[in-house]
N, CA, C and O atoms as a Maestro MAE file, in Angstrom:
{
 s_m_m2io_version
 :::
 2.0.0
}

f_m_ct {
 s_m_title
 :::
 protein
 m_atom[244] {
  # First column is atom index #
  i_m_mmod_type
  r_m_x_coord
  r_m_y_coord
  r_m_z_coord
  i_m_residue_number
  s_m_chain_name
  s_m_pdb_residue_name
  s_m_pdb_atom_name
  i_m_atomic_number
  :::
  1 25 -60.570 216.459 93.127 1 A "UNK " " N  " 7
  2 3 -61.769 215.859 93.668 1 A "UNK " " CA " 6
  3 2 -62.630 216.991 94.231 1 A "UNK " " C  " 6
  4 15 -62.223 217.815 95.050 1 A "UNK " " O  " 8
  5 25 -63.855 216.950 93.713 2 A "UNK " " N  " 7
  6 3 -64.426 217.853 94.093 2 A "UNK " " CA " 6
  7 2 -64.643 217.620 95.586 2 A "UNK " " C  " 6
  8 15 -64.773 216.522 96.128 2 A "UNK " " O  " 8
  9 25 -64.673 219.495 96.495 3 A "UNK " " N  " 7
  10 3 -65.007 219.465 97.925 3 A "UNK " " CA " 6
  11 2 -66.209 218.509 98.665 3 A "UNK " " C  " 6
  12 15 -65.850 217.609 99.425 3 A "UNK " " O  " 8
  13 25 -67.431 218.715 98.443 4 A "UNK " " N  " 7
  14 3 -68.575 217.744 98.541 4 A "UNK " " CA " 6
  15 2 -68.007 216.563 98.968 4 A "UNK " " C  " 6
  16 15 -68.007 216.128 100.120 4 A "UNK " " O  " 8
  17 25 -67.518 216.061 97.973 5 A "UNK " " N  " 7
  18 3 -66.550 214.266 98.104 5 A "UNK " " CA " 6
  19 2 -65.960 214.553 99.303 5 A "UNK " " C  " 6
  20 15 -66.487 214.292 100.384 5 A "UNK " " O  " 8
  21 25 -64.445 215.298 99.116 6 A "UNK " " N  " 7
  22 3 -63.900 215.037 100.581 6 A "UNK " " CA " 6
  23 2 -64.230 215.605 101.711 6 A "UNK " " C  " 6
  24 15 -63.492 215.629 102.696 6 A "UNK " " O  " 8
  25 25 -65.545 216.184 101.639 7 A "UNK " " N  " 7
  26 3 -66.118 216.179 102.796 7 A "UNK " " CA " 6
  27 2 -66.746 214.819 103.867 7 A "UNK " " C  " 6
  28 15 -66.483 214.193 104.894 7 A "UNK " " O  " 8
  29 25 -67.780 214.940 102.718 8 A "UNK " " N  " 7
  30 3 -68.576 213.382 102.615 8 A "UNK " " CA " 6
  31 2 -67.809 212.076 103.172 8 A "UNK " " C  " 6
  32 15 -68.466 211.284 103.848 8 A "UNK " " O  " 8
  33 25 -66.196 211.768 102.872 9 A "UNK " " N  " 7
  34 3 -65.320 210.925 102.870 9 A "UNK " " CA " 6
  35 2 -64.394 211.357 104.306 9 A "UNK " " C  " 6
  36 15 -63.778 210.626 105.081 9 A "UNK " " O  " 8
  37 25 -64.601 213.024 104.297 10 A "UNK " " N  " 7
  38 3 -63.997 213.352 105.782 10 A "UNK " " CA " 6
  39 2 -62.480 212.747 105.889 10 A "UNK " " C  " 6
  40 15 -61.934 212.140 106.810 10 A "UNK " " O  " 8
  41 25 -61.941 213.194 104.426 11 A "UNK " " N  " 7
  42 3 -60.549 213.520 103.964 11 A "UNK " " CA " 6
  43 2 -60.048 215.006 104.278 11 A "UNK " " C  " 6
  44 15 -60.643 216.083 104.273 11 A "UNK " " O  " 8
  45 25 -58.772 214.664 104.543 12 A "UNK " " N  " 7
  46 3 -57.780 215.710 104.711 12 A "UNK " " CA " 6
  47 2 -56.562 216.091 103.841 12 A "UNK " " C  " 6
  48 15 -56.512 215.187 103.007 12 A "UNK " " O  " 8
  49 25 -55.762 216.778 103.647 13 A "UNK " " N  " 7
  50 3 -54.694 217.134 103.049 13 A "UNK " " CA " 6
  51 2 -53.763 215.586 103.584 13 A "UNK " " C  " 6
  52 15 -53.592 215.038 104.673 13 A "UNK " " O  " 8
  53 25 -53.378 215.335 102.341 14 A "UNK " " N  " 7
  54 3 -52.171 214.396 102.472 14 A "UNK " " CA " 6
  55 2 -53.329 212.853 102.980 14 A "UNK " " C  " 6
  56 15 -52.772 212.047 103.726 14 A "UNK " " O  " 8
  57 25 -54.242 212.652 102.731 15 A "UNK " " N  " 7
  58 3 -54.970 211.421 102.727 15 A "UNK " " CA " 6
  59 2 -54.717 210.744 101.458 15 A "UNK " " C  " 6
  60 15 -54.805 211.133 100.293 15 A "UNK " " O  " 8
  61 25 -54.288 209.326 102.128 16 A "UNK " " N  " 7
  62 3 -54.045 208.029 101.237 16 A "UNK " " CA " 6
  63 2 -55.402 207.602 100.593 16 A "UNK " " C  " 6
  64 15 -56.231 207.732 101.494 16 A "UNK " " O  " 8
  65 25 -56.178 207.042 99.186 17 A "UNK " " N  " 7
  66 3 -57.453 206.575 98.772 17 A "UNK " " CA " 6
  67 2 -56.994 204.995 98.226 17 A "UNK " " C  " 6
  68 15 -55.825 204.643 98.068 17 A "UNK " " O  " 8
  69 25 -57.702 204.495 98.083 18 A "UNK " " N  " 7
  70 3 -58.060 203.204 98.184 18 A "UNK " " CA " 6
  71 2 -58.403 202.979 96.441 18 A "UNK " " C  " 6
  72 15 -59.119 203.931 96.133 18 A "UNK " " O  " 8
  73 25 -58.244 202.392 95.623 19 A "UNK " " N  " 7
  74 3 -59.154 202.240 94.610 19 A "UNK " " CA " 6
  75 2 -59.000 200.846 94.355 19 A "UNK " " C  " 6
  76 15 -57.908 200.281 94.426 19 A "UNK " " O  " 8
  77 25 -60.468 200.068 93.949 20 A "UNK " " N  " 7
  78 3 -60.866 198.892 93.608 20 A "UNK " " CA " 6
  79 2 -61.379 198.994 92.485 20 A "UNK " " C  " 6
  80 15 -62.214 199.894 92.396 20 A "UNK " " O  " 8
  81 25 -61.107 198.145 91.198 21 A "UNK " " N  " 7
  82 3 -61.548 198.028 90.115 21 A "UNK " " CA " 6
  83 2 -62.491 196.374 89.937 21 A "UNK " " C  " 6
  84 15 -61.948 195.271 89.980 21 A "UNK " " O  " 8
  85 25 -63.805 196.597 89.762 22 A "UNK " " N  " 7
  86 3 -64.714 195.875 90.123 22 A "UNK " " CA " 6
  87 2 -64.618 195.157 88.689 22 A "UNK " " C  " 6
  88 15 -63.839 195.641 87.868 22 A "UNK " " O  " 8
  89 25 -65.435 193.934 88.324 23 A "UNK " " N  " 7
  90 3 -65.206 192.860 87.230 23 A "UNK " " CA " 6
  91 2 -66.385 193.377 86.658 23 A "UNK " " C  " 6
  92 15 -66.796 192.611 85.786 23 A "UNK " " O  " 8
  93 25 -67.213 194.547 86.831 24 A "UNK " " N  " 7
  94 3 -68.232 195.308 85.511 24 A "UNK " " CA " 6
  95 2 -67.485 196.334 85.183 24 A "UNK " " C  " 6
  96 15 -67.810 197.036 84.226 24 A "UNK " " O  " 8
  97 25 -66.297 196.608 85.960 25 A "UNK " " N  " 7
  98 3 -65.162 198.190 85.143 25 A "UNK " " CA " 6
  99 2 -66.005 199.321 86.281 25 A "UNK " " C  " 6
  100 15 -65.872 200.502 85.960 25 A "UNK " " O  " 8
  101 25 -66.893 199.042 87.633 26 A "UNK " " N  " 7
  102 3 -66.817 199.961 88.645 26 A "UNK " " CA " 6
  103 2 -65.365 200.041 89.244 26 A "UNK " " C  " 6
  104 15 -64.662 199.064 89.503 26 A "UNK " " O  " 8
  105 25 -64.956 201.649 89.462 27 A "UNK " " N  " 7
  106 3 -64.189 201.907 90.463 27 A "UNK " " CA " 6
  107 2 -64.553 202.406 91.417 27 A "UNK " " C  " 6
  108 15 -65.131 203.493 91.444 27 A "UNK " " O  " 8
  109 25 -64.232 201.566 92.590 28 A "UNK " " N  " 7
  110 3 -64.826 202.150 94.009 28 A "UNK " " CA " 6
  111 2 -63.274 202.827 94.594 28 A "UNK " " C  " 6
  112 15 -62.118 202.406 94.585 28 A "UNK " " O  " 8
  113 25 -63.835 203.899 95.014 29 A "UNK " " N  " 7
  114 3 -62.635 204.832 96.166 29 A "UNK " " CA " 6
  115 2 -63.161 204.633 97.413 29 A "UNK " " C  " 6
  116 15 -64.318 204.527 97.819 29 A "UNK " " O  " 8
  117 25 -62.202 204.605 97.888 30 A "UNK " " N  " 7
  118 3 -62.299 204.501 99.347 30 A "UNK " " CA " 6
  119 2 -61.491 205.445 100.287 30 A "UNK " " C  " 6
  120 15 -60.432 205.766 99.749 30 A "UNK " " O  " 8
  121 25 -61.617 205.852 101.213 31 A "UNK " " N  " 7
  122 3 -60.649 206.955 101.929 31 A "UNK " " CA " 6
  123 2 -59.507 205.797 102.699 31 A "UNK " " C  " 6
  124 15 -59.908 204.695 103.074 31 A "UNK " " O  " 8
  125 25 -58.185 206.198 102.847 32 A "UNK " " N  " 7
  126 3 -57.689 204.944 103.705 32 A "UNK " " CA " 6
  127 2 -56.765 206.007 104.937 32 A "UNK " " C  " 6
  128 15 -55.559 206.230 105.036 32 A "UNK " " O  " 8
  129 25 -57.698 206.392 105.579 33 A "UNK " " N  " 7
  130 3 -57.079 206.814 106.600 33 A "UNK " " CA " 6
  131 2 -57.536 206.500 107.482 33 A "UNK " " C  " 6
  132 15 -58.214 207.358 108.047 33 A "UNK " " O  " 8
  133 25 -57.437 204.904 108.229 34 A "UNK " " N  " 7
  134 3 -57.778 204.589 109.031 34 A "UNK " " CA " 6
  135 2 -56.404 203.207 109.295 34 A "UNK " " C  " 6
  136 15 -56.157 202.128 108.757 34 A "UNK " " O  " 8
  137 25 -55.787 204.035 110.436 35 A "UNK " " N  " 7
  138 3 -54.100 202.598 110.691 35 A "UNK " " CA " 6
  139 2 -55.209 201.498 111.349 35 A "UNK " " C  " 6
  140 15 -56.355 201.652 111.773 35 A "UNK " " O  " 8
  141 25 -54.221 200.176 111.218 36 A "UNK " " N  " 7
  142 3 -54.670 199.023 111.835 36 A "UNK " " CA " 6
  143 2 -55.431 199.245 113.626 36 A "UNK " " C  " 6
  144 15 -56.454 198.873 114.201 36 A "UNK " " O  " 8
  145 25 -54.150 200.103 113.979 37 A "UNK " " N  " 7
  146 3 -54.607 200.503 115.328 37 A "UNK " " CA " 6
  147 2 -56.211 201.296 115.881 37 A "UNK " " C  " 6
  148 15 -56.799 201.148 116.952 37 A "UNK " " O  " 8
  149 25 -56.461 201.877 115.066 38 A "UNK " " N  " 7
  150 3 -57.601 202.629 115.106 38 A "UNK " " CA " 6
  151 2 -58.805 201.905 115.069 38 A "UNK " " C  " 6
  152 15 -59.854 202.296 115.582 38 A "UNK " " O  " 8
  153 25 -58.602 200.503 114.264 39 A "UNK " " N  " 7
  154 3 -59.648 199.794 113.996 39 A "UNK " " CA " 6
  155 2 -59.885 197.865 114.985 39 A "UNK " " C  " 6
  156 15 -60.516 196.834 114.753 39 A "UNK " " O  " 8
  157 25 -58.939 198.363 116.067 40 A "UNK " " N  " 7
  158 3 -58.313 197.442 117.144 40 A "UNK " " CA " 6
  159 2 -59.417 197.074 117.562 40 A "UNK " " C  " 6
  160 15 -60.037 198.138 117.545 40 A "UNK " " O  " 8
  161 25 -60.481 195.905 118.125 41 A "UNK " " N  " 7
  162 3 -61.336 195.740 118.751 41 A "UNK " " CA " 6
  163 2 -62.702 196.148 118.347 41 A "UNK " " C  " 6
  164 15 -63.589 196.400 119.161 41 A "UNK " " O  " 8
  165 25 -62.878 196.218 116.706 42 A "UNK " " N  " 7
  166 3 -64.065 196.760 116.230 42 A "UNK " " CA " 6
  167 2 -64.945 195.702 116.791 42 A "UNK " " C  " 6
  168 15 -65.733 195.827 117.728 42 A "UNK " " O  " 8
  169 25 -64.722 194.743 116.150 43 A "UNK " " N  " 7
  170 3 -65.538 193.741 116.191 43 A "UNK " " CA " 6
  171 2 -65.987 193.029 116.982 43 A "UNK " " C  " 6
  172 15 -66.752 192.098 116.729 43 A "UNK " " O  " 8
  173 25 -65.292 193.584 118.861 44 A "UNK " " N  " 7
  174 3 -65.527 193.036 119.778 44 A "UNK " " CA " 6
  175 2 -66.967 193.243 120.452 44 A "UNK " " C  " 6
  176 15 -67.205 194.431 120.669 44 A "UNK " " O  " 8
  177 25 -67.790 192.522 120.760 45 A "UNK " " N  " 7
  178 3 -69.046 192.564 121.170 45 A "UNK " " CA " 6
  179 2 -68.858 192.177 122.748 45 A "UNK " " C  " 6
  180 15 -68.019 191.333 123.062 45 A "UNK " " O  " 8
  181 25 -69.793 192.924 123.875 46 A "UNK " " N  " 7
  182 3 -69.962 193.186 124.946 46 A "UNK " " CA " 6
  183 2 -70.204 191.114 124.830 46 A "UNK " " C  " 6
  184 15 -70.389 190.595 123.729 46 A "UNK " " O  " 8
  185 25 -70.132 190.039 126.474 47 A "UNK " " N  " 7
  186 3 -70.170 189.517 126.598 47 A "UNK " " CA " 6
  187 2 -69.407 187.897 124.950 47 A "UNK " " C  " 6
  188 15 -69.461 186.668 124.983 47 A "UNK " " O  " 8
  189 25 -69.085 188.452 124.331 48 A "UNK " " N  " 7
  190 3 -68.382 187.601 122.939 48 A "UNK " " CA " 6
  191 2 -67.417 187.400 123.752 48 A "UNK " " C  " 6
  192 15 -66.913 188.250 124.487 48 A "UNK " " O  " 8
  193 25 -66.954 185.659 123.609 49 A "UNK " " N  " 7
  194 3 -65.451 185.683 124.482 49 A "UNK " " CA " 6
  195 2 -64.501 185.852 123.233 49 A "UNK " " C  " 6
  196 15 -64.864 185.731 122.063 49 A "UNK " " O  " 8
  197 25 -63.245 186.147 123.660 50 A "UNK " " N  " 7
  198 3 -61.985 185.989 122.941 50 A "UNK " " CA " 6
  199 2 -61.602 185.221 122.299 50 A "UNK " " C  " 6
  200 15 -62.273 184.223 122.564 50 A "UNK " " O  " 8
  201 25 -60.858 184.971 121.506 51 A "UNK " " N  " 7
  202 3 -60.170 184.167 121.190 51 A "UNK " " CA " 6
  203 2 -58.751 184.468 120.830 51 A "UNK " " C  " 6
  204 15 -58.645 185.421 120.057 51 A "UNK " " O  " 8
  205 25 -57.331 183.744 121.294 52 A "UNK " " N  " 7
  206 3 -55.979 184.132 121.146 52 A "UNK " " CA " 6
  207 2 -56.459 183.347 119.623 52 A "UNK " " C  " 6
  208 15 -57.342 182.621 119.167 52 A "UNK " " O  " 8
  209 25 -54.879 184.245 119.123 53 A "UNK " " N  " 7
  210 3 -54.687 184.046 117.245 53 A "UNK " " CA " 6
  211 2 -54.082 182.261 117.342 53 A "UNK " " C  " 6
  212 15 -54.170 181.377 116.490 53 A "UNK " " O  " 8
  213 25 -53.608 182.232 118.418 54 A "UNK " " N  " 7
  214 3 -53.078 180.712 118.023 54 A "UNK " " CA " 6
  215 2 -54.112 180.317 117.864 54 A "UNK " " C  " 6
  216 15 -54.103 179.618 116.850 54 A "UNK " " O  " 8
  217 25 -55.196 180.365 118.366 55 A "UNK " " N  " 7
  218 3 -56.247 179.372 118.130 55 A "UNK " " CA " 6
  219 2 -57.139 179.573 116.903 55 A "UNK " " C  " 6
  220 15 -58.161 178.930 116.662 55 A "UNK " " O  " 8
  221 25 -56.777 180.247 116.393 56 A "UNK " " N  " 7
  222 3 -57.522 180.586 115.285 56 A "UNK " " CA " 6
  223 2 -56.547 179.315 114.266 56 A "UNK " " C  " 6
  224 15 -57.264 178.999 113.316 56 A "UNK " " O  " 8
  225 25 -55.627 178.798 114.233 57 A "UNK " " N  " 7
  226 3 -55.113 178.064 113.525 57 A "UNK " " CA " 6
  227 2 -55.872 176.846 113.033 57 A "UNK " " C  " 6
  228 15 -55.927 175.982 113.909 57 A "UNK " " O  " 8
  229 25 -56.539 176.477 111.779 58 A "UNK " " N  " 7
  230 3 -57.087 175.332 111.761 58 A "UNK " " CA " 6
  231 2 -56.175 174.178 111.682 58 A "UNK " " C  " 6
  232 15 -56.761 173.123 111.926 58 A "UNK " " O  " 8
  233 25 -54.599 174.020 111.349 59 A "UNK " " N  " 7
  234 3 -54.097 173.131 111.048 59 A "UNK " " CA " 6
  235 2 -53.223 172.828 112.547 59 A "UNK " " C  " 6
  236 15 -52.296 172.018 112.543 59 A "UNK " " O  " 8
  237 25 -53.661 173.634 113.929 60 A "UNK " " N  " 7
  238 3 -53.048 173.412 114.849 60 A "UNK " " CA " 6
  239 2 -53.139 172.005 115.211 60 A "UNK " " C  " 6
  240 15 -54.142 171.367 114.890 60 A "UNK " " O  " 8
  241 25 -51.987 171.355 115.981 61 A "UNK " " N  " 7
  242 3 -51.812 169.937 116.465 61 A "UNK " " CA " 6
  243 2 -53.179 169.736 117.687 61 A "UNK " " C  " 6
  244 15 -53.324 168.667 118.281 61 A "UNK " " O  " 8
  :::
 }
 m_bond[243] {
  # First column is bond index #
  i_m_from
  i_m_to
  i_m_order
  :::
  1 1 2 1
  2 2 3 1
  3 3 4 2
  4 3 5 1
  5 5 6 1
  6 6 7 1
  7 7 8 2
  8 7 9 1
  9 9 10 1
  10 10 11 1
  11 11 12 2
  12 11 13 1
  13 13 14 1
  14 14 15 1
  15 15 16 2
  16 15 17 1
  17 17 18 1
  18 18 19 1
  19 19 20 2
  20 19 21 1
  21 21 22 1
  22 22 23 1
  23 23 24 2
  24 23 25 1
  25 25 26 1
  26 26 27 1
  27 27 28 2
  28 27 29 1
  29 29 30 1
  30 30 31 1
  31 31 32 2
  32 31 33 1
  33 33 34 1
  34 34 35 1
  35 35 36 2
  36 35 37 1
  37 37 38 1
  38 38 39 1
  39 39 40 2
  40 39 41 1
  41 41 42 1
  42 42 43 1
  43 43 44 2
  44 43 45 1
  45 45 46 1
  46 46 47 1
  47 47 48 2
  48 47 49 1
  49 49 50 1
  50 50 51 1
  51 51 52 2
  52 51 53 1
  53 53 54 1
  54 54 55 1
  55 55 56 2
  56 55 57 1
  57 57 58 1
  58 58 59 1
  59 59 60 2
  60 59 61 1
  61 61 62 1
  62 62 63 1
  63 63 64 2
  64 63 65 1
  65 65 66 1
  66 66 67 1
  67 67 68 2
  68 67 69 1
  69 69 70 1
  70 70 71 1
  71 71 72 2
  72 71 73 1
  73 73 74 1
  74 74 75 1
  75 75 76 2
  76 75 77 1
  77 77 78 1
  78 78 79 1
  79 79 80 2
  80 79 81 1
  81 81 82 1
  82 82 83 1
  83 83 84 2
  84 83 85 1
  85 85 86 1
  86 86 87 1
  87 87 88 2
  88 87 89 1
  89 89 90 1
  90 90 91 1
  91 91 92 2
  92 91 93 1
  93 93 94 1
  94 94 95 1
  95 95 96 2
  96 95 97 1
  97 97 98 1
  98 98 99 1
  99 99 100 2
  100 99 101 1
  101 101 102 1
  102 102 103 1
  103 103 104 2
  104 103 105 1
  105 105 106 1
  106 106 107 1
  107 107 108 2
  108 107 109 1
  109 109 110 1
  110 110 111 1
  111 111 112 2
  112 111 113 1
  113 113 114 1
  114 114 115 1
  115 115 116 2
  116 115 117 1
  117 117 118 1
  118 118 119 1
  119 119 120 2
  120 119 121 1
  121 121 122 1
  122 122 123 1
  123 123 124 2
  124 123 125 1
  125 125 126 1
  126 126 127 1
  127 127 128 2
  128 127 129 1
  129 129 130 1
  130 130 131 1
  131 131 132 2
  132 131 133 1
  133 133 134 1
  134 134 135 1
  135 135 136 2
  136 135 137 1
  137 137 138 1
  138 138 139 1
  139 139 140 2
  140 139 141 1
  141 141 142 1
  142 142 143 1
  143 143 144 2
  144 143 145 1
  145 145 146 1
  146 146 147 1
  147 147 148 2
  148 147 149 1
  149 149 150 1
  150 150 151 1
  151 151 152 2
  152 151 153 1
  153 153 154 1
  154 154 155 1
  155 155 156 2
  156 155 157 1
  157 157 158 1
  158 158 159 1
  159 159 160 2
  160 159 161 1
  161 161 162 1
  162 162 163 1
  163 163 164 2
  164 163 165 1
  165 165 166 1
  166 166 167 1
  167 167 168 2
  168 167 169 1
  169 169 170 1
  170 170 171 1
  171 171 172 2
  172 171 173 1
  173 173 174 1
  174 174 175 1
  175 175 176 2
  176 175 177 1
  177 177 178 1
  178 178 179 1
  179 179 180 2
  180 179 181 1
  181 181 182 1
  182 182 183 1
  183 183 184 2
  184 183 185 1
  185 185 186 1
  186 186 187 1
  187 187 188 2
  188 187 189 1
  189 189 190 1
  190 190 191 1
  191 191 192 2
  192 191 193 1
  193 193 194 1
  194 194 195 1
  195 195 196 2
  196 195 197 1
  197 197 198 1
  198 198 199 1
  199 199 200 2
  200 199 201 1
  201 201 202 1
  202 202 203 1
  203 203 204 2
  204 203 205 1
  205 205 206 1
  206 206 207 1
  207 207 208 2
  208 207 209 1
  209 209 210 1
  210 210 211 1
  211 211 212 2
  212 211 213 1
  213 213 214 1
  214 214 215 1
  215 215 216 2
  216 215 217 1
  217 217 218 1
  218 218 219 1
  219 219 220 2
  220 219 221 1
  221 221 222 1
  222 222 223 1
  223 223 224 2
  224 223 225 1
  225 225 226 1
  226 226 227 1
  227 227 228 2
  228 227 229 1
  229 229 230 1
  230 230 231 1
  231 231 232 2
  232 231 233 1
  233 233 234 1
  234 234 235 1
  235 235 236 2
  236 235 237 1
  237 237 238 1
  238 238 239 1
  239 239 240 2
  240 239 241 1
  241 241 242 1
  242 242 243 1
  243 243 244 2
  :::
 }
}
C-alpha cells in the first residue's frame, strides 16, 4: 500500500483493514484500528439522557 494511503488512514505496522465489497464490485478499505473501547460514548451528546440496554429491548414485558 502505497505510503500517502497509510498516512492519510493514519495506519501503523501490524494494523488490521476492513474490506467491504459493495453490490457495483466497489471495494471500500477501511483502517480497523479502533477497539470497541475507544469508541465508548461517541454518540453521547451533552444534556441527551441515557438509556440502560435493558431498555432498549422492544419485546420487553
Amino acid at each position: 500500500m502505497p505510503r500517502e494511503i497509510r498516512e492519510r488512514l493514519g495506519l501503523r505496522s501490524g494494523d488490521k483493514m476492513i474490506f467491504t465489497l459493495l453490490s457495483d464490485g466497489t471495494v471500500v478499505m477501511r483502517p480497523k484500528n479502533r477497539s470497541v473501547a475507544d469508541v465508548a460514548g461517541l454518540l453521547q451528546r451533552p444534556g441527551q439522557p441515557t438509556v440502560a440496554v435493558e431498555d432498549m429491548n422492544p419485546f420487553k414485558a
